[in-house]
N, C-alpha and C positions, 0 to 999 in steps of 0.2 A: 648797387648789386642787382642785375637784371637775373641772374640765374639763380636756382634756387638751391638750398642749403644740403650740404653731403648729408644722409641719415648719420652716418657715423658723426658726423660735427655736432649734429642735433642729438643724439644716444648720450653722448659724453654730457653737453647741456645739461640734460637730463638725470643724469648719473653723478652730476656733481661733479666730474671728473677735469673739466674745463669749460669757463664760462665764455660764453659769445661776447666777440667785442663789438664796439658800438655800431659799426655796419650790418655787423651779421642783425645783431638785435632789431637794429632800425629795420631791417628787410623784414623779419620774422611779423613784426609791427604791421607792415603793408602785404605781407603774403597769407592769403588761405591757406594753399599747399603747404608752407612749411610749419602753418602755425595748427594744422591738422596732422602733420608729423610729429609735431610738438605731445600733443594732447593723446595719439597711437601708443606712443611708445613711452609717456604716461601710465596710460590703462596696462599696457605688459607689464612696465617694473609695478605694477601693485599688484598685478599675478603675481609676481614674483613673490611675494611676500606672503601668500596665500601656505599656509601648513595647513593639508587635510588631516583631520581625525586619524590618530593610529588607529583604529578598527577600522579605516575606510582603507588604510596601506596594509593592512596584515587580509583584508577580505581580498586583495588584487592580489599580492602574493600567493595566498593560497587557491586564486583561482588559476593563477598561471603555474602553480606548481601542480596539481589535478589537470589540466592541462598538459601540459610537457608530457606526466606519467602514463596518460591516455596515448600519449601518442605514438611513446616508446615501445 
């Protein structure tokens, strides 16, 4: 496999959602690029997981609610 791997194919990888088969794998094995797509989109799904502090989501809310009303 000379070309490199769809984000999407690698997302799902990632996501559990469907595993690479043994080509894709073997590529990921000998590619930088996809094995740093790999490890990108990694780091996001553990953003994802990220729950800030309700006082940090009720201080945004009510900044953007003082906001809107200033502007009204």
């Amino acid at each position: 496999m000379s070309r490199h791997l769809q984000l999407g194919v690698l997302a799902d990888h990632v996501l559990k959602v469907k595993s690479l088969d043994a080509s894709a794998l073997k590529h990921v094995d000998s590619c930088s690029h996809c094995r740093s797509d790999i490890r990108w989109l990694e780091q996001l799904g553990a953003l994802r997981e990220f729950e800030p502090p309700s006082s940090a989501v009720n201080g945004v809310i009510e900044a953007f609610k003082t906001r809107k009303l200033n502007a009204a």
